[in-house]
The first five atom37 places (N, CA, C, CB, O) and aatype in JSON, in Angstrom:
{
  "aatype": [20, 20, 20, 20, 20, 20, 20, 20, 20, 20, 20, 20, 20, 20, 20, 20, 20, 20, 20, 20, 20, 20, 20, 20, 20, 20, 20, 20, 20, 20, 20, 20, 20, 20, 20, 20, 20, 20, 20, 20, 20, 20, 20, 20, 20, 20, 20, 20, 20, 20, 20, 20, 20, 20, 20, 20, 20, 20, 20, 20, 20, 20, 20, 20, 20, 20, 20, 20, 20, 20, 20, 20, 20, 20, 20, 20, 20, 20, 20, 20, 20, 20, 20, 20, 20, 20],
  "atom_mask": [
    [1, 1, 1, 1, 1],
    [1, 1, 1, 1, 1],
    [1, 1, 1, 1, 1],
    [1, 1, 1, 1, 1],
    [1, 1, 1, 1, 1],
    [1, 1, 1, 1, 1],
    [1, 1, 1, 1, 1],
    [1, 1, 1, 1, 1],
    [1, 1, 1, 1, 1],
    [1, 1, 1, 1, 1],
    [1, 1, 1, 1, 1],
    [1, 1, 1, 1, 1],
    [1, 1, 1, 1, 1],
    [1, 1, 1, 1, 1],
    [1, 1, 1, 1, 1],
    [1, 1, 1, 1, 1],
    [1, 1, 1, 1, 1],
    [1, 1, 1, 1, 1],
    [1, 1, 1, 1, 1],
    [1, 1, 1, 1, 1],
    [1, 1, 1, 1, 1],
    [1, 1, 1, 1, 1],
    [1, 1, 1, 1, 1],
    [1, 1, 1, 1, 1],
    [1, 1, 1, 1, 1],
    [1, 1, 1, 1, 1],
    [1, 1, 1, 1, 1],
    [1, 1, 1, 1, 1],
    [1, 1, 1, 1, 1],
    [1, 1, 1, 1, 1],
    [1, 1, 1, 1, 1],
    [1, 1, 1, 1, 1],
    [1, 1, 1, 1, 1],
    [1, 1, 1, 1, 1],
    [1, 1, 1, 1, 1],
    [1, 1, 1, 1, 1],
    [1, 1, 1, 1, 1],
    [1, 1, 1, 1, 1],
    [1, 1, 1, 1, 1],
    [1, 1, 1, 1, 1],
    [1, 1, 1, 1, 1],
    [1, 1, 1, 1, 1],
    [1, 1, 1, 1, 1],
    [1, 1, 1, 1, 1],
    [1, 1, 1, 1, 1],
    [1, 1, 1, 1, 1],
    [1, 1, 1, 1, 1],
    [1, 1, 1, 1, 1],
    [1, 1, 1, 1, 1],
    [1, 1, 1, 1, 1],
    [1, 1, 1, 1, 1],
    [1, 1, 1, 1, 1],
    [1, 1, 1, 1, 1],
    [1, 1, 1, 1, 1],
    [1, 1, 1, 1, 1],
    [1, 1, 1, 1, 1],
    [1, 1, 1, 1, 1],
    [1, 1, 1, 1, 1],
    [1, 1, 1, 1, 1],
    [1, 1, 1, 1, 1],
    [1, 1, 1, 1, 1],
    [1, 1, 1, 1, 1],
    [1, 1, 1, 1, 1],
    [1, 1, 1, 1, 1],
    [1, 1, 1, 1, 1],
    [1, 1, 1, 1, 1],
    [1, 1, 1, 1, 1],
    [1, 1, 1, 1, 1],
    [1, 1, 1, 1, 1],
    [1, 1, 1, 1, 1],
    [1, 1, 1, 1, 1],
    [1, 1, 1, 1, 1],
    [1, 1, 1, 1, 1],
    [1, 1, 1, 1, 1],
    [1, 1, 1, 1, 1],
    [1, 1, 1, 1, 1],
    [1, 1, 1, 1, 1],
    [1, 1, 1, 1, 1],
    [1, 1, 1, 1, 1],
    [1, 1, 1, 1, 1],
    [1, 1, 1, 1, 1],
    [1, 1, 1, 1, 1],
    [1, 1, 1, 1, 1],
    [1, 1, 1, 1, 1],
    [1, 1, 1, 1, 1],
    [1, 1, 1, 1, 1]
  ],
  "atom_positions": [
    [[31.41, -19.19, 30.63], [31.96, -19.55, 29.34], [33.47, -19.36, 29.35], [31.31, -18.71, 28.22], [34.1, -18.94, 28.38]],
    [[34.21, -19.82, 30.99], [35.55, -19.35, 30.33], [36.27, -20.82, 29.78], [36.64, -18.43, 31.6], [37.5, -20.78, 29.76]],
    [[35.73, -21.92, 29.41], [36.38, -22.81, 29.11], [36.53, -22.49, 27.51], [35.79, -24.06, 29.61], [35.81, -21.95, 26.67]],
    [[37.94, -23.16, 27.52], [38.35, -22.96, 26.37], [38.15, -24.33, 25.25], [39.74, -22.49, 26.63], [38.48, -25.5, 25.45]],
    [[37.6, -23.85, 24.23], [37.64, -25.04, 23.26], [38.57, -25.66, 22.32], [36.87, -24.87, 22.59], [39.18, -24.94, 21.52]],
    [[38.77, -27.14, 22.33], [40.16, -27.85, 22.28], [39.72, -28.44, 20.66], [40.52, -29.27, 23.79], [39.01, -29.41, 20.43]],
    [[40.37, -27.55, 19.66], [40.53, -28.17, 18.41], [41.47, -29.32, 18.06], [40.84, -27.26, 17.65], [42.65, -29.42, 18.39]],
    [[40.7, -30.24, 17.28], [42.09, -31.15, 17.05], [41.87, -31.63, 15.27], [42.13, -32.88, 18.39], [40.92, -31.3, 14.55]],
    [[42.64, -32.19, 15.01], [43.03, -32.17, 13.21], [42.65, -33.61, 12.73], [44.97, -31.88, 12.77], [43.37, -34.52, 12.31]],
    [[41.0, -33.51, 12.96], [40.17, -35.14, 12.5], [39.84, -34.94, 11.35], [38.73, -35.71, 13.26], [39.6, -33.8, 10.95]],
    [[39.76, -36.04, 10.56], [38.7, -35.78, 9.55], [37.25, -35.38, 9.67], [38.62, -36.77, 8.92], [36.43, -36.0, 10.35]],
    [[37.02, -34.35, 8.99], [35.61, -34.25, 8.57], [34.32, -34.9, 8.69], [35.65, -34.24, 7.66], [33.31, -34.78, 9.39]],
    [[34.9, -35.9, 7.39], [33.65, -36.72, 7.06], [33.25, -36.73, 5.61], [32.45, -36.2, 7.84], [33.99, -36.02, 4.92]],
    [[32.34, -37.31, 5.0], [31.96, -36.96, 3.51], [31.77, -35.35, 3.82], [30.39, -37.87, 2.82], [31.28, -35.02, 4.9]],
    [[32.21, -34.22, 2.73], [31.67, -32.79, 2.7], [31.25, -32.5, 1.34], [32.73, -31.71, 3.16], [31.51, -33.33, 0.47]],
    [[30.63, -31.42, 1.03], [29.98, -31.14, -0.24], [29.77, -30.09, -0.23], [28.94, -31.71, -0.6], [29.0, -29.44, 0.48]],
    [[30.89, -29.59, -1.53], [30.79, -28.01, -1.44], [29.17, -27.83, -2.61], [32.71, -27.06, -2.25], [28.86, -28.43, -3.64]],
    [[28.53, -26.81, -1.89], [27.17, -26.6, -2.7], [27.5, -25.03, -3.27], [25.57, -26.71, -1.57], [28.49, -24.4, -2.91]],
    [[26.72, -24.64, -4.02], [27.07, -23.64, -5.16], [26.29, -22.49, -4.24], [26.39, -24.03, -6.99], [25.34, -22.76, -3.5]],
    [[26.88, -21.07, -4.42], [26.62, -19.89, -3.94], [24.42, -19.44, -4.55], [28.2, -18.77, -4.78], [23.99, -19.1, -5.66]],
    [[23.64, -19.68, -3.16], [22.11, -19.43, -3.29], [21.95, -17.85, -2.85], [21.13, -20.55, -2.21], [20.85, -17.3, -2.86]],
    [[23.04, -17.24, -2.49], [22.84, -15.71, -2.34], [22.5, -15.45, -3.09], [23.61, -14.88, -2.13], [22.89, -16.06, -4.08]],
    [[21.54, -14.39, -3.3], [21.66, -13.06, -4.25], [22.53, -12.02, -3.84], [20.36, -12.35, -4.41], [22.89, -11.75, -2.69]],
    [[22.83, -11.47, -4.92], [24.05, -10.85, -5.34], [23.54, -9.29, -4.76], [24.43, -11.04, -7.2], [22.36, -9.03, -5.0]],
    [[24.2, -8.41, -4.13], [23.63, -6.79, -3.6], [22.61, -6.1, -4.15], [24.6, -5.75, -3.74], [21.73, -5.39, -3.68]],
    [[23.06, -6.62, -5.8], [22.6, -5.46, -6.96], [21.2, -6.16, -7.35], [23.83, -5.27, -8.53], [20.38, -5.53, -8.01]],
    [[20.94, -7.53, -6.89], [19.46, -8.16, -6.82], [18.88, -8.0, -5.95], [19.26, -9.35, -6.9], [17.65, -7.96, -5.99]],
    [[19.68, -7.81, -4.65], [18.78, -7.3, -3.19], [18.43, -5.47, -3.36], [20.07, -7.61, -1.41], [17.64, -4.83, -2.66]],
    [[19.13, -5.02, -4.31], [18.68, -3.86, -4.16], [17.28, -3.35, -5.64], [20.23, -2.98, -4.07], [16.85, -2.24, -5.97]],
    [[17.1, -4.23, -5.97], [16.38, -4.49, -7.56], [14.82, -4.0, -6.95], [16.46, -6.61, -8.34], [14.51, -4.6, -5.92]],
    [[14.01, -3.21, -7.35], [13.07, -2.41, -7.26], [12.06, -2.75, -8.85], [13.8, -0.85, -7.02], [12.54, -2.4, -9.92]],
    [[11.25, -3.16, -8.81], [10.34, -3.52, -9.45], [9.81, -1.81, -10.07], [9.34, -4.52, -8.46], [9.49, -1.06, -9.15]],
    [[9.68, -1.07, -11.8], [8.6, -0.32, -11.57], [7.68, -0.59, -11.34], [8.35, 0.23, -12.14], [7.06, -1.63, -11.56]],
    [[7.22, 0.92, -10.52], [5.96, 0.74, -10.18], [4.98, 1.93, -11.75], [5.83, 1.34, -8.15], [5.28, 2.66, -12.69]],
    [[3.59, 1.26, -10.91], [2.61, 2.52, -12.24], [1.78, 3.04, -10.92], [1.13, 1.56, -14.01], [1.58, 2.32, -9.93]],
    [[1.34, 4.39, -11.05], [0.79, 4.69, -10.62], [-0.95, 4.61, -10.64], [1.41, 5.36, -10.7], [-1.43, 4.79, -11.76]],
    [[-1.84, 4.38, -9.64], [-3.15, 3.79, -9.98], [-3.67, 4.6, -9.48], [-3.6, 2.54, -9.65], [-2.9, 5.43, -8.99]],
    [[-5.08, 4.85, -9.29], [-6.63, 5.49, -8.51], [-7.39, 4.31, -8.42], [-7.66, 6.74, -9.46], [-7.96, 3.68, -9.31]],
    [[-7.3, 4.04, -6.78], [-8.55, 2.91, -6.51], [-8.98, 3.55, -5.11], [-8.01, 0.96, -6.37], [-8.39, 4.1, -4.18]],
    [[-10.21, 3.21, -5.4], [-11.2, 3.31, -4.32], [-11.75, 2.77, -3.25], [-11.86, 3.39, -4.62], [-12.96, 2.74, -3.03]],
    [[-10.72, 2.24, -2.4], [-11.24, 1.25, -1.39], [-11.8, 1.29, -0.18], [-10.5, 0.63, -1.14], [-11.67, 2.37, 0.41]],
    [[-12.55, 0.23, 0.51], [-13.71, 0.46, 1.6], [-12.82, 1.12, 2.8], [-14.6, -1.15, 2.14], [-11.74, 0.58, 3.05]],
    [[-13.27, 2.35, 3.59], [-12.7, 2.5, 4.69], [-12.91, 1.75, 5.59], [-12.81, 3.43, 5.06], [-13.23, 2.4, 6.58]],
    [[-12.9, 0.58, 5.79], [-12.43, -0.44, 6.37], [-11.3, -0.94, 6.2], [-13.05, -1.18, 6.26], [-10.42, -0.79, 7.05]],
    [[-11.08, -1.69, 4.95], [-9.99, -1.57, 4.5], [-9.03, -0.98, 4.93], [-10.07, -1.3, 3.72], [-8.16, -1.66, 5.47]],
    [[-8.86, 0.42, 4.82], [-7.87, 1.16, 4.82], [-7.45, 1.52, 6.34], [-8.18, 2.26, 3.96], [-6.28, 1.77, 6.63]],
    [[-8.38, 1.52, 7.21], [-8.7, 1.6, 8.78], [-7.93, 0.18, 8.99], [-10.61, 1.66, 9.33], [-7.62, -0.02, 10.17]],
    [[-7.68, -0.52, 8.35], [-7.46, -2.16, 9.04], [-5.55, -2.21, 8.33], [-9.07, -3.93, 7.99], [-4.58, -2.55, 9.01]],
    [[-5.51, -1.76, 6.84], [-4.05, -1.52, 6.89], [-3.03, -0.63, 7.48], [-3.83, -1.39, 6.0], [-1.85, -0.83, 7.78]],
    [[-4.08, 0.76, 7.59], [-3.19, 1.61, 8.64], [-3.14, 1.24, 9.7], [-3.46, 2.8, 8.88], [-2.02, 1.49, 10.14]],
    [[-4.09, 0.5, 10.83], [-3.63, -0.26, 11.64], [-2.66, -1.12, 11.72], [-4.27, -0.68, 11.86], [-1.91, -0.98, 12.69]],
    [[-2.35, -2.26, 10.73], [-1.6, -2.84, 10.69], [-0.53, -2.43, 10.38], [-1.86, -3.51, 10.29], [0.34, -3.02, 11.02]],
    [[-0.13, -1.66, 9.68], [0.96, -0.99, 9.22], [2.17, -0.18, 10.55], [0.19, 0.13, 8.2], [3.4, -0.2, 10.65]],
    [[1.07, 0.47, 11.41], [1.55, 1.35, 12.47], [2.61, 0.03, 13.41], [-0.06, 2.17, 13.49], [3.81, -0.05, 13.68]],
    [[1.57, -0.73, 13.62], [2.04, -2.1, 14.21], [3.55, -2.86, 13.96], [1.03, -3.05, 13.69], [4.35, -3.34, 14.76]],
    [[3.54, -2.75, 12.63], [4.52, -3.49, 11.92], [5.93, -2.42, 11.47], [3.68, -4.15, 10.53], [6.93, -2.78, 10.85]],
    [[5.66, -1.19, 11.95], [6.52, 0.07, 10.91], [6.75, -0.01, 10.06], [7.56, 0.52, 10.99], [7.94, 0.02, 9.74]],
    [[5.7, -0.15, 9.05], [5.51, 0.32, 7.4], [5.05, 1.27, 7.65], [4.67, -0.39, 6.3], [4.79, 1.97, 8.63]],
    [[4.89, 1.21, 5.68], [3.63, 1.88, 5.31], [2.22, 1.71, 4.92], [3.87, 2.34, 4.62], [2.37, 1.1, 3.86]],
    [[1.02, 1.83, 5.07], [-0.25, 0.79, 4.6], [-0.23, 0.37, 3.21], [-1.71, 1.46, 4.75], [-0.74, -0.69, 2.86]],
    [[0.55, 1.44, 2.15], [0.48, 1.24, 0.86], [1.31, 0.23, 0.27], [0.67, 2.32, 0.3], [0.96, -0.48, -0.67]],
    [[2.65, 0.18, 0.98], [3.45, -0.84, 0.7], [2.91, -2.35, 1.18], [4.72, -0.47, 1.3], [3.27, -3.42, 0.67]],
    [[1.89, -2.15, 2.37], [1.19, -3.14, 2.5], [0.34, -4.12, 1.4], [0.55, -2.67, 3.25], [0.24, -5.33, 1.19]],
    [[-0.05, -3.23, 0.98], [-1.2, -3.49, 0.03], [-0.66, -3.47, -1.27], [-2.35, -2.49, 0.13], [-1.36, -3.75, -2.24]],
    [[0.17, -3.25, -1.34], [1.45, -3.73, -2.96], [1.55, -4.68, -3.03], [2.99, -3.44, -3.15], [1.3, -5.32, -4.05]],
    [[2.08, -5.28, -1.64], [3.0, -6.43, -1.33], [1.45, -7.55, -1.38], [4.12, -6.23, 0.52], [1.33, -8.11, -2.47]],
    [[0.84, -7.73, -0.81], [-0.68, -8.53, -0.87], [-1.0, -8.76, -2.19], [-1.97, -7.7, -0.26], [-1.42, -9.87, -2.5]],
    [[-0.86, -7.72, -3.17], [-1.52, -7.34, -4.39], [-0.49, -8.46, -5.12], [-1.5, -5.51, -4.9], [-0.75, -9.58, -5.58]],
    [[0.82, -7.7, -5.02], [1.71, -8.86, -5.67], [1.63, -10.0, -5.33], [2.91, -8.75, -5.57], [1.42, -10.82, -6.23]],
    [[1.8, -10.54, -3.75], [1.59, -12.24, -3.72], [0.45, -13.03, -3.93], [1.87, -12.74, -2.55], [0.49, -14.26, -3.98]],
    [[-0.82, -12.19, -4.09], [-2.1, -12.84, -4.95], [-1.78, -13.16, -6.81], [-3.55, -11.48, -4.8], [-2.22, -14.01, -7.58]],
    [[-0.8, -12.0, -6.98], [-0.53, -12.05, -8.18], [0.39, -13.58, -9.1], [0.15, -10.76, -8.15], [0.06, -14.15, -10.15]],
    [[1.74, -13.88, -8.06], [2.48, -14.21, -8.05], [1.63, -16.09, -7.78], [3.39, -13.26, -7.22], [1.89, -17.11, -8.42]],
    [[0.79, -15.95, -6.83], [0.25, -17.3, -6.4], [-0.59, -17.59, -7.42], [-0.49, -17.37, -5.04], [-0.96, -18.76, -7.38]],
    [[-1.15, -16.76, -8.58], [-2.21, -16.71, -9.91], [-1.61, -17.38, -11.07], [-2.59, -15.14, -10.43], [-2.16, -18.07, -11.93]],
    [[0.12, -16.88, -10.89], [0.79, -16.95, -12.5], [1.11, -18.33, -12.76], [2.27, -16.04, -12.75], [1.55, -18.59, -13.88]],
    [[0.94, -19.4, -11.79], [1.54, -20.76, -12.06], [-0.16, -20.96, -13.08], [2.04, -22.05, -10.25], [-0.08, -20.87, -14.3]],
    [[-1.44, -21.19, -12.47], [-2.24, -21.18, -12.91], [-3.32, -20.43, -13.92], [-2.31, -21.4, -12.28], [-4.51, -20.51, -14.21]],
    [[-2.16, -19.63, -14.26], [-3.01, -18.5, -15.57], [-3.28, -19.09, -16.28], [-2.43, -17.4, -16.41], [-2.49, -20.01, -16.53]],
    [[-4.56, -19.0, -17.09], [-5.14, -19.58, -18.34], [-4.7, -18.42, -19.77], [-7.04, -19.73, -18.03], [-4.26, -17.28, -19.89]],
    [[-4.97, -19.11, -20.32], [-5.07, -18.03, -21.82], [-5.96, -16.57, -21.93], [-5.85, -18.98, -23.09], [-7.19, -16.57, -21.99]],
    [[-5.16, -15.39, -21.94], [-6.08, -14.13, -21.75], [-6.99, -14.09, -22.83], [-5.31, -12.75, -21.7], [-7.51, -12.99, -22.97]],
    [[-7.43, -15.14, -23.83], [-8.21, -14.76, -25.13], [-9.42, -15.18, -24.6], [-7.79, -15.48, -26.62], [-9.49, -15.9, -23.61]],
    [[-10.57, -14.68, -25.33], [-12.08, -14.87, -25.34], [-12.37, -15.91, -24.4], [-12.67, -15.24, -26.74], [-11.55, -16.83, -24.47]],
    [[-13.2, -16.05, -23.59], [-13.91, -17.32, -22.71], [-15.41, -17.49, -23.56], [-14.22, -16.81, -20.71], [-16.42, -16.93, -24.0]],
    [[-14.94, -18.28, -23.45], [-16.51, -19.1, -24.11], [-17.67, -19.68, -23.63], [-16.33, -20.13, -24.72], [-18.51, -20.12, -24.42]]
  ]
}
């Protein structure tokens, strides 16, 4: 790589400045509360996230947040009305 690269002063071309899609620090650092729960799940389950977890360097619980939420998140386009079913 010792060749050197030869700039020269062409036009461009059509360009298009597009608007800033970052999030901002203080959104990357944004933490959802949490509630604290008691659930009871199959030791299987839990044998299969601590596995996975070790694998990945988490934690199993943050595992199973994160699952919990994107079942959640994939539900809310299609939520129905929480009143009486008939």
């Amino acid at each position: 790589m010792s060749a050197k690269i030869k700039y020269t002063d062409e036009p461009l071309g059509k360009v298009q400045v597009v608007a800033d899609f970052l999030p901002s620090p203080a959104e990357l650092a944004f933490r959802e509360e949490g509630v604290k729960v008691t659930l009871a799940l199959s030791k299987k389950s839990i044998e299969f996230f601590k596995s996975e977890a070790t694998k990945h360097h988490t934690q199993y619980q943050r595992m199973i947040r994160r699952l919990i939420d994107a079942y959640v998140d994939a539900q809310a386009p299609t939520r129905r009305s929480t009143g009486p079913r008939a």
